[in-house]
HTML snippet that shows the backbone in 3Dmol.js (N, CA, C, O; Angstrom):
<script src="https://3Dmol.org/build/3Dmol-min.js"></script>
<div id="view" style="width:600px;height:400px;position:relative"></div>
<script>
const pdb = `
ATOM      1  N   UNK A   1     -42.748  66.165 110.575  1.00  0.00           N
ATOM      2  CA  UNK A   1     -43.304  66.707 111.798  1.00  0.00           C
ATOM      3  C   UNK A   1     -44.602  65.947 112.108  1.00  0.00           C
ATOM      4  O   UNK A   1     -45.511  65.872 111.281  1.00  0.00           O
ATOM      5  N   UNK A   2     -44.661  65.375 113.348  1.00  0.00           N
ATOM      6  CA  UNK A   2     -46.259  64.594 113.799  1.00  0.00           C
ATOM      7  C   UNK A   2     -46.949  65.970 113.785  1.00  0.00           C
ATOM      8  O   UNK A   2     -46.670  67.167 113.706  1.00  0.00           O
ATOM      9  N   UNK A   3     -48.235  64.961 113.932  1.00  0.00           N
ATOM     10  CA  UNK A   3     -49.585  66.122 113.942  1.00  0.00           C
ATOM     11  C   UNK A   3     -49.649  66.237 115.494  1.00  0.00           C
ATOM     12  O   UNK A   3     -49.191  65.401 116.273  1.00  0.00           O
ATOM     13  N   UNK A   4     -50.286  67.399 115.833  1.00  0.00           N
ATOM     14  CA  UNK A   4     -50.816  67.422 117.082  1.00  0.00           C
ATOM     15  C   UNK A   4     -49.438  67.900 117.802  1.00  0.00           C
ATOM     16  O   UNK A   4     -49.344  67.654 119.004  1.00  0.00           O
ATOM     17  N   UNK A   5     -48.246  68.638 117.081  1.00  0.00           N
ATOM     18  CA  UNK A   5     -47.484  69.104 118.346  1.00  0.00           C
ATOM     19  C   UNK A   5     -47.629  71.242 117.707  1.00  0.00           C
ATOM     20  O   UNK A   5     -48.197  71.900 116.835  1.00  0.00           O
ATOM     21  N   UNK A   6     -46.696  71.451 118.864  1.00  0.00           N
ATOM     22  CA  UNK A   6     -46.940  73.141 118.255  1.00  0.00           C
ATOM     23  C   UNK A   6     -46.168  73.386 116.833  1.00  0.00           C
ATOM     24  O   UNK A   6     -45.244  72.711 116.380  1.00  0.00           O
ATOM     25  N   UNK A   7     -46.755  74.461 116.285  1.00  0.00           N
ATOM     26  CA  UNK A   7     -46.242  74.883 114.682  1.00  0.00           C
ATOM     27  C   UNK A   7     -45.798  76.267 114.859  1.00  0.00           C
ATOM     28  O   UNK A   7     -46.595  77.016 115.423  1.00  0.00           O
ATOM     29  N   UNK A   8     -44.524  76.807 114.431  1.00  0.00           N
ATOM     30  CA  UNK A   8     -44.313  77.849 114.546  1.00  0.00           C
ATOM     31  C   UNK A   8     -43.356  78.214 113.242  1.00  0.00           C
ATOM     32  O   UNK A   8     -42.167  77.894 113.207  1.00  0.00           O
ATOM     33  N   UNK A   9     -44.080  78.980 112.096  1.00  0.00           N
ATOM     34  CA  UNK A   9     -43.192  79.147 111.195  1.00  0.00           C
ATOM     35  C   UNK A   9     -43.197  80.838 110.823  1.00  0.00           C
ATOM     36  O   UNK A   9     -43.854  81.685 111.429  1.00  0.00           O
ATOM     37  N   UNK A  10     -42.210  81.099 109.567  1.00  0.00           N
ATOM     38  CA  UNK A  10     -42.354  82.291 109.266  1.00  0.00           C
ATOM     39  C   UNK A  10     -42.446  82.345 107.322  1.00  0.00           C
ATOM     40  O   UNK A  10     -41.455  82.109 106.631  1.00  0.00           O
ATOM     41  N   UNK A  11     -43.298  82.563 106.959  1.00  0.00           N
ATOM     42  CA  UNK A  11     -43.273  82.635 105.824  1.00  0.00           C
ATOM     43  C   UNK A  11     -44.164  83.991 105.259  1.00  0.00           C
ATOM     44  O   UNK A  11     -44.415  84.971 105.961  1.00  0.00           O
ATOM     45  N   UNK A  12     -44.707  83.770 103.413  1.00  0.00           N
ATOM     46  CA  UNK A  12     -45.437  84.761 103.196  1.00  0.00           C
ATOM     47  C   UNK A  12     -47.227  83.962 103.142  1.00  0.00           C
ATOM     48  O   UNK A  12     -47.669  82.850 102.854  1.00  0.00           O
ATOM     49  N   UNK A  13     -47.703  85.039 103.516  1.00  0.00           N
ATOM     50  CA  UNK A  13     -49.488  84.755 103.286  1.00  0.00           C
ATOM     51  C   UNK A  13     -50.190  85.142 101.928  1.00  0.00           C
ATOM     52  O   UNK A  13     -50.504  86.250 101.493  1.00  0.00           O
ATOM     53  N   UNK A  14     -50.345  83.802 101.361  1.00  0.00           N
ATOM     54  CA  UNK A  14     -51.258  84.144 100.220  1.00  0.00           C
ATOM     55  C   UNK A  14     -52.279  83.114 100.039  1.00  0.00           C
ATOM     56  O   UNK A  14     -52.081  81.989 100.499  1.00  0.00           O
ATOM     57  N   UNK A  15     -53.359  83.399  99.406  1.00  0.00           N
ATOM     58  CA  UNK A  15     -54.662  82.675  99.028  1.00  0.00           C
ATOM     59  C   UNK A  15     -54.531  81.598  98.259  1.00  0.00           C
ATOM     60  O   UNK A  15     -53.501  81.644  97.587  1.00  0.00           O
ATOM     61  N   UNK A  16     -55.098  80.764  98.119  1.00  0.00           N
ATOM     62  CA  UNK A  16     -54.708  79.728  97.389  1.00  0.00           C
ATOM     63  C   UNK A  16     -56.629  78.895  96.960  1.00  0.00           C
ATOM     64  O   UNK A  16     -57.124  77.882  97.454  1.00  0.00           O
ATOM     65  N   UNK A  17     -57.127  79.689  96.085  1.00  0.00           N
ATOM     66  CA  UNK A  17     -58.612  79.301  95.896  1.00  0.00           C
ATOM     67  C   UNK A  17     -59.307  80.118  97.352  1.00  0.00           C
ATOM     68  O   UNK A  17     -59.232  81.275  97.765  1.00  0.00           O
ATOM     69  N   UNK A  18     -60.043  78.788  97.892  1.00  0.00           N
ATOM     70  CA  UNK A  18     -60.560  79.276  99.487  1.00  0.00           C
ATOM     71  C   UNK A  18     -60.014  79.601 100.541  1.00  0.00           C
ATOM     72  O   UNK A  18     -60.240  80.293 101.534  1.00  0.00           O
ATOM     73  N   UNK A  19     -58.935  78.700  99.958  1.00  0.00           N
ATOM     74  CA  UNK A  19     -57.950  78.413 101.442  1.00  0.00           C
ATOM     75  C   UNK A  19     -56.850  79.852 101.628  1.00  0.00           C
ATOM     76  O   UNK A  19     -56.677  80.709 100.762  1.00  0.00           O
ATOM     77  N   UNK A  20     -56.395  79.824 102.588  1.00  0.00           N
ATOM     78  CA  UNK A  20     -55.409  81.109 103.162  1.00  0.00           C
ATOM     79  C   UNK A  20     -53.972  79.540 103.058  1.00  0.00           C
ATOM     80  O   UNK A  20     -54.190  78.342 103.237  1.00  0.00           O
ATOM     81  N   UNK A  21     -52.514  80.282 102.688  1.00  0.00           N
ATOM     82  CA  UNK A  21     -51.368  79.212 102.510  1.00  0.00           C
ATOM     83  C   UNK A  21     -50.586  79.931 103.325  1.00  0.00           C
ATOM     84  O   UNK A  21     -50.838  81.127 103.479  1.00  0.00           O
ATOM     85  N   UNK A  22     -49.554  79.354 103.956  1.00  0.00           N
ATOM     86  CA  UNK A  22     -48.036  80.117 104.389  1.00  0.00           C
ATOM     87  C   UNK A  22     -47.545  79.319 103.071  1.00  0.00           C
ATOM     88  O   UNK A  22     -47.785  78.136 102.827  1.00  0.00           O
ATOM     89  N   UNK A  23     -46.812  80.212 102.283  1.00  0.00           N
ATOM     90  CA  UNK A  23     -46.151  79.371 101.459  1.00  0.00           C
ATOM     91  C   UNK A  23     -44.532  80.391 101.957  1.00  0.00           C
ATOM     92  O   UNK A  23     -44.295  81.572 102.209  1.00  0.00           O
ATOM     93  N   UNK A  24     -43.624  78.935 101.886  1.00  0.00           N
ATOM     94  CA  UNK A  24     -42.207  78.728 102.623  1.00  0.00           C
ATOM     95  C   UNK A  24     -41.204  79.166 101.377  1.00  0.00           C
ATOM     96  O   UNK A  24     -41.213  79.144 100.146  1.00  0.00           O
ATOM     97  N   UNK A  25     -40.461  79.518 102.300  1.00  0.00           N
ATOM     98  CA  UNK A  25     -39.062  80.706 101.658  1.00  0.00           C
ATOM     99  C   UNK A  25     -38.340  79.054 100.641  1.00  0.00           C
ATOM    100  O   UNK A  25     -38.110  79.186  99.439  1.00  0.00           O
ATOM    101  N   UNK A  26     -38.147  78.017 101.168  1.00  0.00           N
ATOM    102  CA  UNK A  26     -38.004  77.016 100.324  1.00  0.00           C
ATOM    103  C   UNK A  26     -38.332  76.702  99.338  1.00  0.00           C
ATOM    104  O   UNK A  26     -37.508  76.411  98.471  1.00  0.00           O
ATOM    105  N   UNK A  27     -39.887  76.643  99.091  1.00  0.00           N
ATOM    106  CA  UNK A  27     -40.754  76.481  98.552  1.00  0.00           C
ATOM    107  C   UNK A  27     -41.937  75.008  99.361  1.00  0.00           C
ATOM    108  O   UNK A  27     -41.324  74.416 100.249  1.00  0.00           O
ATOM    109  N   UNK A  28     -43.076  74.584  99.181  1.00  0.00           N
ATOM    110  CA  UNK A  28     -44.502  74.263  99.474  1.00  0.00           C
ATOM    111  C   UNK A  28     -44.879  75.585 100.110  1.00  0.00           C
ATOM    112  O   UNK A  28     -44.606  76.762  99.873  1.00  0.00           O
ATOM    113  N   UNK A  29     -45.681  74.883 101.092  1.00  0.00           N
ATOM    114  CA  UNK A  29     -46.952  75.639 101.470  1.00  0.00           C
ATOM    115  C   UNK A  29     -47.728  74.843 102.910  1.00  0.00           C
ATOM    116  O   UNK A  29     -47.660  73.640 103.165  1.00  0.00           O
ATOM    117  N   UNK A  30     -48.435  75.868 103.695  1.00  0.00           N
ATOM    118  CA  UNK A  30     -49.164  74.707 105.133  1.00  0.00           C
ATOM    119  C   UNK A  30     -50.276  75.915 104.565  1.00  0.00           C
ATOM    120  O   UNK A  30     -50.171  77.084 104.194  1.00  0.00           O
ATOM    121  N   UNK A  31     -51.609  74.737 104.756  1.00  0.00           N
ATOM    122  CA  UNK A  31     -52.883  75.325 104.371  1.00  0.00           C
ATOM    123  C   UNK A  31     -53.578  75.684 105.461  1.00  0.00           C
ATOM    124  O   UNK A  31     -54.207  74.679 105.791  1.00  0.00           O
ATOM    125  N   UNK A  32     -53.900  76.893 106.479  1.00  0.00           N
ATOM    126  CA  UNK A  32     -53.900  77.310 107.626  1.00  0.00           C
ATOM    127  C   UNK A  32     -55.725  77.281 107.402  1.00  0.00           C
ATOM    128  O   UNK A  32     -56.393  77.609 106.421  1.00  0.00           O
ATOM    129  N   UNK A  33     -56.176  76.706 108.853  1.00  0.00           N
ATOM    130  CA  UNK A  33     -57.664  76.973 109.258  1.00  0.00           C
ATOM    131  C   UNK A  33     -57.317  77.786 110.248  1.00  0.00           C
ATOM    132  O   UNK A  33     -56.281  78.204 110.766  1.00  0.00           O
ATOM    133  N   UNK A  34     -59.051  77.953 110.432  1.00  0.00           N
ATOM    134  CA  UNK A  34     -59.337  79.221 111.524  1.00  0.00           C
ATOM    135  C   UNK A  34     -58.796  80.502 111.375  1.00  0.00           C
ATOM    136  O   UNK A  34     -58.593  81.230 112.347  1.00  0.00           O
ATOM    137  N   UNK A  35     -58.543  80.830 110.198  1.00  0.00           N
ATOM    138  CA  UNK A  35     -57.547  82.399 110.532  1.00  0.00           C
ATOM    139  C   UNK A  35     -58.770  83.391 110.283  1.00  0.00           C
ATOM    140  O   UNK A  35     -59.750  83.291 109.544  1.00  0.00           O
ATOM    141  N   UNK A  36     -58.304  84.517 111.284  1.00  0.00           N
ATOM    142  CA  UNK A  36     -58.717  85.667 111.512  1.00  0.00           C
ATOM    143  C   UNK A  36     -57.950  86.496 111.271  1.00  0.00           C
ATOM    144  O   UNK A  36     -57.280  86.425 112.301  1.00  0.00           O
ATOM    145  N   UNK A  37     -57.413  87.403 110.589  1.00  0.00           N
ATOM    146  CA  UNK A  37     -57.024  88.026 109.748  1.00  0.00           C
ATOM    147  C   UNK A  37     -57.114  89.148 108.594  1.00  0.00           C
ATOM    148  O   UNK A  37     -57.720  88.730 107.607  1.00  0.00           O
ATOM    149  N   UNK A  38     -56.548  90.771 108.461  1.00  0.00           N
ATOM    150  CA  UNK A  38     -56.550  91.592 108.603  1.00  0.00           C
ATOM    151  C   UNK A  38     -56.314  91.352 106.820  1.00  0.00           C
ATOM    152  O   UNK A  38     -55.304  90.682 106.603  1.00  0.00           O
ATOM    153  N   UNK A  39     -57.027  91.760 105.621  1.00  0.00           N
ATOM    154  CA  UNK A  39     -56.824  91.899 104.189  1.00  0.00           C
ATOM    155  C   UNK A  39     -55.191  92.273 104.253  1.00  0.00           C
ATOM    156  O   UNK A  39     -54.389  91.340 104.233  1.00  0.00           O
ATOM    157  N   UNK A  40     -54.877  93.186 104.304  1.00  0.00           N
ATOM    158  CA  UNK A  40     -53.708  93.766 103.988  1.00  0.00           C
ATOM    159  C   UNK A  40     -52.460  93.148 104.510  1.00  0.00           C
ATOM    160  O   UNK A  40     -51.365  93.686 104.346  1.00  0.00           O
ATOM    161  N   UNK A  41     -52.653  91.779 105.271  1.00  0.00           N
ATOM    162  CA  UNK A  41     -51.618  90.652 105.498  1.00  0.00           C
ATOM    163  C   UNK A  41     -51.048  89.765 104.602  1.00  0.00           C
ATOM    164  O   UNK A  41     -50.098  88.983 104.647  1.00  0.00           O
ATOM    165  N   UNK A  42     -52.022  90.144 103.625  1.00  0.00           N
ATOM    166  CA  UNK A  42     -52.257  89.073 102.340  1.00  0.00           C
ATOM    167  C   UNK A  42     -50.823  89.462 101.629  1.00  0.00           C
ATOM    168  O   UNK A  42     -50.681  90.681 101.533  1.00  0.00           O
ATOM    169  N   UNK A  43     -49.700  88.658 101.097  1.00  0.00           N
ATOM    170  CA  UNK A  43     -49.049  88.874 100.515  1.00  0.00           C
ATOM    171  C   UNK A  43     -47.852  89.295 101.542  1.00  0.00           C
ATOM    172  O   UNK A  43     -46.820  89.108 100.897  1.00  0.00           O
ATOM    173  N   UNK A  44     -47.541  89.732 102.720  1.00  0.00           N
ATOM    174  CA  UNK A  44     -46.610  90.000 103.449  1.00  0.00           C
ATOM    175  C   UNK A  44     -46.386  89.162 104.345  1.00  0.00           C
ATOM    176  O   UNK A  44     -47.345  88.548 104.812  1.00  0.00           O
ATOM    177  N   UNK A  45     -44.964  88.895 104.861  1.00  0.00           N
ATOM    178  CA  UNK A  45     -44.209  87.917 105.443  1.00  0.00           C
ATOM    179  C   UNK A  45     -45.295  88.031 107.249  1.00  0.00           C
ATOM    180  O   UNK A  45     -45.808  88.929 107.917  1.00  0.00           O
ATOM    181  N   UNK A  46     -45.184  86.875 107.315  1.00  0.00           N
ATOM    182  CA  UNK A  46     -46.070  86.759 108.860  1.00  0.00           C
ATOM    183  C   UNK A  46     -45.480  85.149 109.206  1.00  0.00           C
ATOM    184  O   UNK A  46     -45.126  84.187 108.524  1.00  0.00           O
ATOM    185  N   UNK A  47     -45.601  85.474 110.740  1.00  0.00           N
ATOM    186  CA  UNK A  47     -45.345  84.243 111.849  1.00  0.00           C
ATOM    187  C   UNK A  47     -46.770  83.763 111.817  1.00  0.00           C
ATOM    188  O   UNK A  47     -47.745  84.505 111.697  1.00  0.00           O
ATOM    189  N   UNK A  48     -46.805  82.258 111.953  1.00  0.00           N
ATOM    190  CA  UNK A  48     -47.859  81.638 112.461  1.00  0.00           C
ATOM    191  C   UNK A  48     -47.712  80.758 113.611  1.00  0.00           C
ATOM    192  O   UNK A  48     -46.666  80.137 113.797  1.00  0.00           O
ATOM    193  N   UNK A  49     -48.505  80.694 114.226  1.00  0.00           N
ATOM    194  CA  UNK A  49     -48.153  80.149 115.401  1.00  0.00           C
ATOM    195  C   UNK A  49     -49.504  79.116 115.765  1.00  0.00           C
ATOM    196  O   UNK A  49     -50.624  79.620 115.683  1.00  0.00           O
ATOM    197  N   UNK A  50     -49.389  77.874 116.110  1.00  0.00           N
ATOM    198  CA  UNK A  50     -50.558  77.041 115.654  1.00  0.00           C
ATOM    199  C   UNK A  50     -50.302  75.623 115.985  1.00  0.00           C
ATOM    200  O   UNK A  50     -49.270  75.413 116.623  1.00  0.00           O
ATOM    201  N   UNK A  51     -50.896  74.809 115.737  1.00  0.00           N
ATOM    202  CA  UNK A  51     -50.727  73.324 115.513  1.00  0.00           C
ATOM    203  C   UNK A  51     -50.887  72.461 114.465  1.00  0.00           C
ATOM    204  O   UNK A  51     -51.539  72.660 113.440  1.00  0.00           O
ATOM    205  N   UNK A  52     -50.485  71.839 114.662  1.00  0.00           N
ATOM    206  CA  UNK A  52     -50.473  70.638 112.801  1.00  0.00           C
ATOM    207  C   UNK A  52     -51.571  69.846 113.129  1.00  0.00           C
ATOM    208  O   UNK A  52     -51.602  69.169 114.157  1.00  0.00           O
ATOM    209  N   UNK A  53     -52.438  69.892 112.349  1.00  0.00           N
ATOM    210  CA  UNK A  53     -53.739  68.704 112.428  1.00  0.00           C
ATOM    211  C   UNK A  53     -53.935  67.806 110.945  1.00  0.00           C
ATOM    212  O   UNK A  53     -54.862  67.008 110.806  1.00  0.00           O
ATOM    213  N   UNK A  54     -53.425  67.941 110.411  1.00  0.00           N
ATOM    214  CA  UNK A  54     -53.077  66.970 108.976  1.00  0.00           C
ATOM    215  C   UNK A  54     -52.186  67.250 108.452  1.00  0.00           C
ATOM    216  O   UNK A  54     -51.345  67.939 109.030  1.00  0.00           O
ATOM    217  N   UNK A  55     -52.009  66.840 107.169  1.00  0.00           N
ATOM    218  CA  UNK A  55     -50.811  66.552 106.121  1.00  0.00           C
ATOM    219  C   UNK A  55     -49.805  67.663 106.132  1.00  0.00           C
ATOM    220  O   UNK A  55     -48.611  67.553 106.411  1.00  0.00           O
ATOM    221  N   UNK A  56     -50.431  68.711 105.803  1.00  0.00           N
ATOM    222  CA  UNK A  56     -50.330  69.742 105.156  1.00  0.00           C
ATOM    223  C   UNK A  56     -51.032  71.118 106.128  1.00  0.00           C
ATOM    224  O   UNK A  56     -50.823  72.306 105.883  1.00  0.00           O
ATOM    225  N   UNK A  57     -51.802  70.635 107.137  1.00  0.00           N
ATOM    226  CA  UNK A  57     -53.355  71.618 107.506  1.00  0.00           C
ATOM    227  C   UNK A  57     -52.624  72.407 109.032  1.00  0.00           C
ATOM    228  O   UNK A  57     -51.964  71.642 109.737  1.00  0.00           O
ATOM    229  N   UNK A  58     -52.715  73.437 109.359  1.00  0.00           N
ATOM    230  CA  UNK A  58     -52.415  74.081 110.594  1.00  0.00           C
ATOM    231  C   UNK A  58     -53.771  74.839 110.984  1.00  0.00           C
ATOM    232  O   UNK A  58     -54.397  75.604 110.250  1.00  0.00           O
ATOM    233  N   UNK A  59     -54.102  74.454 112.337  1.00  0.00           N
ATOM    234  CA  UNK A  59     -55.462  74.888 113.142  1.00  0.00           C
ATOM    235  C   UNK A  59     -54.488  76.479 113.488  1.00  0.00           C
ATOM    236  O   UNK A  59     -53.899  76.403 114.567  1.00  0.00           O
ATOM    237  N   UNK A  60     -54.305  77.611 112.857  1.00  0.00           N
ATOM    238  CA  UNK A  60     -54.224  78.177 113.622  1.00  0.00           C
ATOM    239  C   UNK A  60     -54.512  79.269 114.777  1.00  0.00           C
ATOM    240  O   UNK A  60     -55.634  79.747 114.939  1.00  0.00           O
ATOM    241  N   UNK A  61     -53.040  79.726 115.810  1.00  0.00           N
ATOM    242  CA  UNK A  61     -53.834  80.264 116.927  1.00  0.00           C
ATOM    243  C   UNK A  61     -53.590  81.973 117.110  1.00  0.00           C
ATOM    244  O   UNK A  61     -54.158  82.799 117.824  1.00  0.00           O
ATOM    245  N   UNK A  62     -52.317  82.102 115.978  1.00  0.00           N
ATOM    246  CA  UNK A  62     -51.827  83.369 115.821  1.00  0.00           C
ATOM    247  C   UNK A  62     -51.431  84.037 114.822  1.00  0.00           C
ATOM    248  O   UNK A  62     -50.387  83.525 114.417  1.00  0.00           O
ATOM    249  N   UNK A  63     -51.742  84.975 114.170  1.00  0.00           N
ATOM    250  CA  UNK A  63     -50.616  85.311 112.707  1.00  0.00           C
ATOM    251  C   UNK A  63     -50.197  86.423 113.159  1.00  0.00           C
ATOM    252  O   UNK A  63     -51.128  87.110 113.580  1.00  0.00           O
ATOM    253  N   UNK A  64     -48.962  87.007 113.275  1.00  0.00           N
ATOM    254  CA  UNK A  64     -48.456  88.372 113.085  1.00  0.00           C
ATOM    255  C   UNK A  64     -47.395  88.661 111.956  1.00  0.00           C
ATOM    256  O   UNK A  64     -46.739  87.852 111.299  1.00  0.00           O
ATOM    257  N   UNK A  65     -47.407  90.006 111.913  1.00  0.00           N
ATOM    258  CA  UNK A  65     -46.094  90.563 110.898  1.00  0.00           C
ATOM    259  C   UNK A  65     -45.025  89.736 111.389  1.00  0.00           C
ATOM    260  O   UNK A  65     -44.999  89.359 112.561  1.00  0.00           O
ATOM    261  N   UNK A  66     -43.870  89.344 110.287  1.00  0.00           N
ATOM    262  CA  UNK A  66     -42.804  88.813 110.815  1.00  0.00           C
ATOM    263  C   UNK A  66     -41.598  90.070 110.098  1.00  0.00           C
ATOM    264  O   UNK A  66     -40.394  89.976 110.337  1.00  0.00           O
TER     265      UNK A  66
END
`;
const viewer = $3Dmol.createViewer("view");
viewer.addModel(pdb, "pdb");
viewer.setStyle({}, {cartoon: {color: "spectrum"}});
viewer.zoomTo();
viewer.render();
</script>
């Protein structure tokens, strides 16, 4: 996937050190910036909705329950 187009996945939310992860029903992980976000998301399946700005990195613009 290029950087810089829209990101729309569904996975689970967990911490990973500092960082917040979607880590994928496959298995990896996208290391999400900017999130705003509710404790008790932590660990339950959520949509992100966002853009790819590096390797691995999603600026994102939305998380909800999935």
């Amino acid at each position: 996937m290029p950087k810089w187009v829209p990101f729309e996945q569904v996975g689970i939310l967990m911490r990973d050190g500092p960082y917040l992860v979607l880590s994928m029903p496959g298995g990896g992980y996208w290391r999400l910036e900017d999130v705003r976000l509710k404790r008790e998301m932590l660990g339950t399946s959520v949509r992100v909705k966002g853009t790819r700005i590096g390797f691995n990195d999603i600026s994102v613009d939305s998380i909800e329950a999935a």
